[in-house]
C-alpha positions as CSV (number, residue, x, y, z in Angstrom):
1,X,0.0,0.0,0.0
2,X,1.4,3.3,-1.1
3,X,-0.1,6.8,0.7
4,X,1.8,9.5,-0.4
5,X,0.1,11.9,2.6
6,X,1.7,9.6,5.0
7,X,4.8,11.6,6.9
8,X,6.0,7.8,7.4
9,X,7.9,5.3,5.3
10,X,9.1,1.6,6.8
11,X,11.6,0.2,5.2
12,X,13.6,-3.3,5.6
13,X,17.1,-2.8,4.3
14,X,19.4,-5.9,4.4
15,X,22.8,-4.7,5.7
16,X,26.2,-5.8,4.5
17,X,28.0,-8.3,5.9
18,X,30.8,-5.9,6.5
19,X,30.4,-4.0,9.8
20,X,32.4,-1.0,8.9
21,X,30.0,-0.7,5.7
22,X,27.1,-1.0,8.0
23,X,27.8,1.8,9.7
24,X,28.9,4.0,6.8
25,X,25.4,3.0,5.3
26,X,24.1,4.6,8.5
27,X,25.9,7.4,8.0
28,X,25.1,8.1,4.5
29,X,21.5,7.3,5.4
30,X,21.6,9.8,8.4
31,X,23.3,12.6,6.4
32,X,20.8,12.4,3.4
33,X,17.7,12.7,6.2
34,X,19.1,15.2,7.8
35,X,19.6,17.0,4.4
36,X,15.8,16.7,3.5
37,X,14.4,17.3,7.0
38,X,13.6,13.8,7.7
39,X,14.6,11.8,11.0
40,X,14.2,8.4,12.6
41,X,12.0,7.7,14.8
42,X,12.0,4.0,15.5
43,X,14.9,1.2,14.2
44,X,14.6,-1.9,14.9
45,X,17.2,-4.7,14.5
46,X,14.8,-7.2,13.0
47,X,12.4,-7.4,9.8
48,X,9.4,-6.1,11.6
49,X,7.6,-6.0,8.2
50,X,7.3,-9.6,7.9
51,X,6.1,-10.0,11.4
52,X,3.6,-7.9,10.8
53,X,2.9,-10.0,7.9
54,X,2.6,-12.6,9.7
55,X,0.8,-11.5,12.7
56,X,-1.7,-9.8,10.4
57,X,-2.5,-13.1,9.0
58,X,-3.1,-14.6,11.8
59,X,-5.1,-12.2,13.7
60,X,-9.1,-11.1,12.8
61,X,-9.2,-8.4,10.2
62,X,-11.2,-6.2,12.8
63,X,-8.5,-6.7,15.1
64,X,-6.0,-5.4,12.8
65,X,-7.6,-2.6,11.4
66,X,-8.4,-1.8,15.2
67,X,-4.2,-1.3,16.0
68,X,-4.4,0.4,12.1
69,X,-6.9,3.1,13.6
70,X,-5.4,3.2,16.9
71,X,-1.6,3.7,15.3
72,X,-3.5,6.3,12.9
73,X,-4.8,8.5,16.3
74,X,-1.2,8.1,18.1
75,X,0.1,9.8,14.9
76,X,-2.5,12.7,14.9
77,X,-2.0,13.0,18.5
78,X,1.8,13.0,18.7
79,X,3.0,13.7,15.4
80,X,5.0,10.4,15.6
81,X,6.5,11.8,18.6
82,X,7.6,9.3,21.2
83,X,7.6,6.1,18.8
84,X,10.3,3.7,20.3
85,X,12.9,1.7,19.3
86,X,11.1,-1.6,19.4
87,X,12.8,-4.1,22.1
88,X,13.8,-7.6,21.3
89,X,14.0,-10.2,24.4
């Protein structure tokens, strides 16, 4: 689904093996935001999009256009202020 009024855009990038190109890829990534306005605000070490994939399969369409609306109000609310780094245990 693509909606270009959306200030949001998730994206699963598969990092190089290479840690010191990891982090340059960070870099570049953080210098071209920064460049156009833009910022982070959540990372998450995982592919969250397939979770949600899968999770969304699982779960009852009401149920998961429920957490759509609710997610929708948190942005009108906050202005994606406050959106955390999502933990991993």
């Amino acid at each position: 689904m693509n909606n270009m009024n959306s200030r949001f855009l998730t994206l699963v990038i598969r990092q190089p093996e290479d840690f010191e190109a990891r982090g340059e890829l960070m870099t570049a990534l953080q210098c071209l935001m920064a460049s156009h306005g833009a910022e982070i605000t959540g990372m998450s070490q995982e592919d969250e999009m397939t979770l949600c994939e899968f999770l969304q399969e699982r779960l009852d369409p009401f149920k998961v256009e429920e957490a759509r609306r609710e997610v929708a109000a948190l942005h009108a609310r906050t202005g994606g202020e406050g959106i955390q780094e999502v933990p991993h245990g």
